[in-house]
Each structure stands twice: as structure tokens, then as C-alpha cells.
N, C-alpha and C positions, 0 to 999 in steps of 0.2 A: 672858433669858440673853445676849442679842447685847447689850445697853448695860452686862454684866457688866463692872468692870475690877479685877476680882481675877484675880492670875495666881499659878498654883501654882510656888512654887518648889524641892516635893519631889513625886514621883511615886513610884509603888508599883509596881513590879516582880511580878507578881502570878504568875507563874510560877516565880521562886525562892521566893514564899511555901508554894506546893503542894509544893515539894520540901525544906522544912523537915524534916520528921520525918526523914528519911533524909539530911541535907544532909553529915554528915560519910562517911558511903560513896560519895555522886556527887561529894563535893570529891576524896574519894582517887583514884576511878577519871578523875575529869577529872584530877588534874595527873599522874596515870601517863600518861593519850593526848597531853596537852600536853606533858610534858618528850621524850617517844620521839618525838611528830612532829617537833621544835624541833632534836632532834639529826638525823636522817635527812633535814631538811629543807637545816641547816644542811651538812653533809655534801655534800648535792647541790652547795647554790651556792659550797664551796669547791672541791672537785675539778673544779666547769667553771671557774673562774676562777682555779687553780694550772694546769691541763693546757692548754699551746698547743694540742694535738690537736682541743681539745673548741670552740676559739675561734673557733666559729660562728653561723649565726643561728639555725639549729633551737637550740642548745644556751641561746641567750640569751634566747629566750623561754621557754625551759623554766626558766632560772632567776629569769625575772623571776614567771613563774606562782609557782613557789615561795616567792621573796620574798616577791609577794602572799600566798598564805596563811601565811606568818610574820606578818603582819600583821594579817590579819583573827583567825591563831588566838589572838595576845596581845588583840584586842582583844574578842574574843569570849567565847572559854574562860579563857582568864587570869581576865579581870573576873571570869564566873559562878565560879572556883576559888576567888577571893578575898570573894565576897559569900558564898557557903555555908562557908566555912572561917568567917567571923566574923560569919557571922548579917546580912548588911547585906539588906537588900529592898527598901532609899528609892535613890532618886539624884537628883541634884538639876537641873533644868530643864537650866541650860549643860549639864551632864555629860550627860545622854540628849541631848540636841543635837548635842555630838560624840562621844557615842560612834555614835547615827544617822548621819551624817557620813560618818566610820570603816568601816561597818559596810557600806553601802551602794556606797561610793567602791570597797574590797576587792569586793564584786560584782560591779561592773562592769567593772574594770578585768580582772576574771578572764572577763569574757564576751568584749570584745574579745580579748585574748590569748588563746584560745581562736581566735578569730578570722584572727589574723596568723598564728599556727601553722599553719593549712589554708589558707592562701593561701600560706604558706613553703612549703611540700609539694607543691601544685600547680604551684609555679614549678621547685622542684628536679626533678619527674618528666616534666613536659608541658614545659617548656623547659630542659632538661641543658646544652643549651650558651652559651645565654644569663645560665644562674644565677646564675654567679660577679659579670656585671654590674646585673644587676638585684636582686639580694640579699646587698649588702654586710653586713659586720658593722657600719661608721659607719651605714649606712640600718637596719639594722635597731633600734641603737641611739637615729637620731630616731623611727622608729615608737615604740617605748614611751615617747618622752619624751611625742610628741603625745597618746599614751593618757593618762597622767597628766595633765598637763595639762585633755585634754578634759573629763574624770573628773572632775578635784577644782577647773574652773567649773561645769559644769553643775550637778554636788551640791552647793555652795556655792551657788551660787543657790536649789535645792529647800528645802535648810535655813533659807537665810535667809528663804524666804517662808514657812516653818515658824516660826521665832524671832519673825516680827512678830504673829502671833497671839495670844489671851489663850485660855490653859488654863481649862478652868470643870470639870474629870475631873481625877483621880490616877491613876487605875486602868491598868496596860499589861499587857495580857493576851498575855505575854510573859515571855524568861527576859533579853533585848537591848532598848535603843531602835531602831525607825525610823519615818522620813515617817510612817509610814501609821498608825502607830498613835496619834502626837501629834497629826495632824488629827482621831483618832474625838473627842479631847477637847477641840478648840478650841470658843468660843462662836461667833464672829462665822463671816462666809461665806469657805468656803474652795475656792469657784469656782477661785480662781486657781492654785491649790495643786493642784485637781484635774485641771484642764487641762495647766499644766506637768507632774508628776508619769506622767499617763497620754500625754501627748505621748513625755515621757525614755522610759521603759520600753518603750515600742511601738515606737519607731523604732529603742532599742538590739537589743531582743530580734529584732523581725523582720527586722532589717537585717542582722545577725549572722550566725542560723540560713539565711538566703537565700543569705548567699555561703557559708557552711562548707559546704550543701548544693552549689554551684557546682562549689567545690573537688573536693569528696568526686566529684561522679558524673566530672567531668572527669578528676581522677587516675585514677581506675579503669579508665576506657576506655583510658587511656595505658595502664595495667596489663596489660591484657589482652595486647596489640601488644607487649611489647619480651619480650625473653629472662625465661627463670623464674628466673632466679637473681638479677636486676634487680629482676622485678616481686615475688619472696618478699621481699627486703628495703625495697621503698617500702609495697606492704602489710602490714608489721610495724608501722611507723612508723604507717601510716596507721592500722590496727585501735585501738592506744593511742592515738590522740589520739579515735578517734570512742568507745572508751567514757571515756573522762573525760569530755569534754566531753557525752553524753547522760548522763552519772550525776549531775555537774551541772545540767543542764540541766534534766532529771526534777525534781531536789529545790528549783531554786528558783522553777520554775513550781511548782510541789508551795503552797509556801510561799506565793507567791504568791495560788494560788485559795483560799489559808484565807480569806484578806478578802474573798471574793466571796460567801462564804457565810454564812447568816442567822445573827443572833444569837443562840446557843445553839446550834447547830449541832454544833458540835464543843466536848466538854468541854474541863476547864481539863486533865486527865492527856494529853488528846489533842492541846492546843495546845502542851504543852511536850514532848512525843515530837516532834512535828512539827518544833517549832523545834531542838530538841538534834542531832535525827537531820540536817535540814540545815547543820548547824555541822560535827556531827563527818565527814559524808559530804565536806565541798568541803574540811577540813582535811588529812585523812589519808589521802585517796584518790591526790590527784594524785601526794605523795612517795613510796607505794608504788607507785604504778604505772610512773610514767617511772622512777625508781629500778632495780625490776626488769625491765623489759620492754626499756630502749633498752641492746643489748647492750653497746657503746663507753664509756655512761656505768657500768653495774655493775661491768666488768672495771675500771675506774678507779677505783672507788669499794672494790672487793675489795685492790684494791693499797696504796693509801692502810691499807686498815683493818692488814692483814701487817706498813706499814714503821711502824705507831705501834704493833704488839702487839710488834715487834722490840726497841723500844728502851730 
């Protein structure tokens, strides 16, 4: 197997094959959650970026979270809309490469951001008068650049230690490409692949969750100590961003521990719930929540909606 040099240059998407029989009622019902989140989404990042009011850094990580899932939902749900709309279940090596890429780079960039928000929170409650200098909008706007950035080297690397590999499988026991599933098919050793890969994910994820928990117990102790009229509105804030980020969180460790468990373990109907309900959970969770919950941005987003049914 290892002096194999045949490489596959189509792969079988083995989770849209299971959802053949039905595929024209989950194409309808995916481009209905696709086109409603893509507007609501869209919606969010124009009224913070028409409204001076909103021209902050809480507001601009909230639309940069949103942009992220505009991104990951085209490249996710789009795609599965358009392989069940016309029967496609092949993709070809490059293409699971970047859509793996895509798919993972939208992860993480949603786990940091995640991240800066409850650091953003922590600085606006526990230092009120420091904020304005410690939490510009230009600084906030290099943190997302460094996010990106960080994101699309490190997953560029994962990839391309991905890409130098010879496929000897077709098989993706999946509805999406990623890493993890293109190494079950390589021949040769993928020592390296597995060391990078389990290095990224461990340092993001516990790195992460360590400070958002920082964040979290430290605001709250502020919480407690100031006036209730203070502490009701930094705990509105704060309650939204900690169930996003555990609804999150839940669904892509969820995702994660599928690969840790044995072969056969979890049927193919249970591998594509798993993977669907993680797509649709990080796509349409965040835009309904900040959307309704952060009062400043709804009443903006209610007004907007009045001056275009006006005219």
C-alpha cells in the first residue's frame, strides 16, 4: 500500500449518497435555511456598518462572527444544496482540498472570535475606564486581521501536508471534505499530519476555552459589585455570547469525538445527522441570536426593516 503511486482524483462523498432517496426535499429544505440565514445574516453586517452608533468593537466582532458564517454557510450548505439538487456525490481531490481548507479555516476563525468577544467584555466591565483605550475600533479591526491571517497559515500548512499525500480510499464518510478524513485514505505515514493537526486543535481549542472561561468568571465577579442596572446589562451581553459559544462548542467537539470512535460505531444515517446538525447549528444559531437578543442591534435592524417596507 505505502509504495502505492496511484492517487485518486475523484472521491465519493458517501453521506450525500445516503441522502439520495430524499435528496430533492433536503435540497428544498436546505436552500430555505440557506437563503433566510444569508438574508438575516446579511442584514446584521449591513445595519452595523450603515449605523455610526453601532461603530464599535463589540459590534465588529459580531459582524465579523457573521461574515464568518456567511462563509462557511456558502461553503458548506450551498455546496450539499447544489450536489442534492443535481445528484453530484464525486468531487475531485483539489476541490475536497479546498473545500477542507474552507471548511475548517470558517472553524476556527469562529472559535477565536468567539474568543476576542469575551476578552472584549471583560475589558468593557472589569476596566470601564480604560476601555475606550485599550479597545479601539483600529485594534479591534487588527485583531481580526491577525485571526485571519493566523487561520488561513496554519490551515494552509495542514492542507498542504494533506495534498502531499497519495490517496489509495475514495470513500468520505461525510456530507463535506476535511483533514481528517482525507488522512483515513492516505497510503503512506501520516505521522506528520497527525502530530501537526492534533498540535492545531489542542492548542486552539484549550487555549480558547481557558481564556473565554478567564473572561467569563472575572466579568461576573465585576457583576456582582457594581449597580443592577449596570450589572442587568453586561449580563445580557454576557449570557449571549456564553450560549453561542457552548452551542458551538458542544457541536464541534460533538464532531470531533465521531473520529475517535471505532469503525462502525456510528452508522452512515448517524454520521450525516451528526455532520448536518453541526453545519446547521454554527450557521443559524449565531444570526438569530445576536440579532434578537443584543437590544441596540434589533431596534436598528426593526427600523431599517419600516424605512424599506415604506418606500
Amino acid at each position: 500500500m505505502e509504495n502505492s503511486s496511484k492517487i485518486n482524483t475523484n472521491l465519493l462523498l458517501l453521506g450525500i449518497v445516503e441522502m439520495e432517496h430524499l435528496r430533492h426535499l433536503y435540497a428544498t429544505l436546505g436552500i430555505i435555511i440557506y437563503i433566510s440565514t444569508m438574508i438575516l445574516s446579511s442584514m446584521i453586517v449591513y445595519v452595523v456598518w450603515s449605523e455610526e452608533t453601532l461603530h464599535e468593537p463589540m459590534y465588529i466582532f459580531i459582524s465579523n462572527l457573521v461574515v464568518n458564517g456567511i462563509f462557511g454557510n456558502s461553503t458548506i450548505l450551498l455546496k450539499l444544496v447544489v450536489d442534492l439538487f443535481f445528484n453530484f456525490s464525486t468531487i475531485s481531490l483539489k476541490g475536497c482540498l479546498l473545500q477542507a481548507f474552507c471548511v475548517q479555516s470558517c472553524g476556527s476563525i469562529e472559535y477565536f472570535t468567539f474568543t476576542v468577544m469575551a476578552y472584549d467584555r471583560y475589558l468593557a466591565v472589569c476596566h470601564p475606564l480604560r476601555y475606550p483605550t485599550l479597545m479601539t475600533n483600529g485594534r479591534a479591526f487588527q485583531i481580526v486581521f491577525i485571526i485571519l491571517a493566523y487561520v488561513f497559515l496554519g490551515l494552509g500548512v495542514g492542507v498542504a501536508l494533506v495534498a502531499r499525500l497519495s490517496m489509495c480510499g475514495v470513500d468520505i464518510n461525510n456530507i463535506y471534505c476535511e483533514t481528517l478524513s482525507l488522512q483515513r485514505l492516505a497510503c503512506g505515514d501520516i505521522t506528520v499530519n497527525t502530530i501537526f493537526g492534533t498540535t492545531w486543535t489542542l492548542t486552539m481549542t484549550v487555549g480558547c476555552i481557558l481564556v473565554v472561561i478567564y473572561c467569563y468568571i472575572r466579568t461576573v465577579l465585576v457583576c456582582l459589585k457594581i449597580s443592577s442596572e449596570s450589572s442587568q446589562k453586561a449580563i445580557h451581553t454576557l449570557v449571549t455570547h456564553i450560549v453561542t459559544f457552548s452551542t458551538y462548542l458542544a457541536t464541534t467537539l460533538f464532531v470531533t469525538f465521531r473520529y475517535r470512535l471505532g469503525s462502525g460505531s456510528v452508522s452512515a444515517a448517524g454520521q450525516i445527522v451528526i455532520s448536518i446538525t453541526s453545519v446547521l447549528i454554527s450557521v443559524t444559531f449565531n444570526p438569530l441570536i445576536y440579532g434578537m437578543r443584543m437590544e441596540a442591534l434589533r431596534i436598528k435592524m426593526f427600523i431599517k426593516l419600516q424605512k424599506i417596507s415604506l418606500k
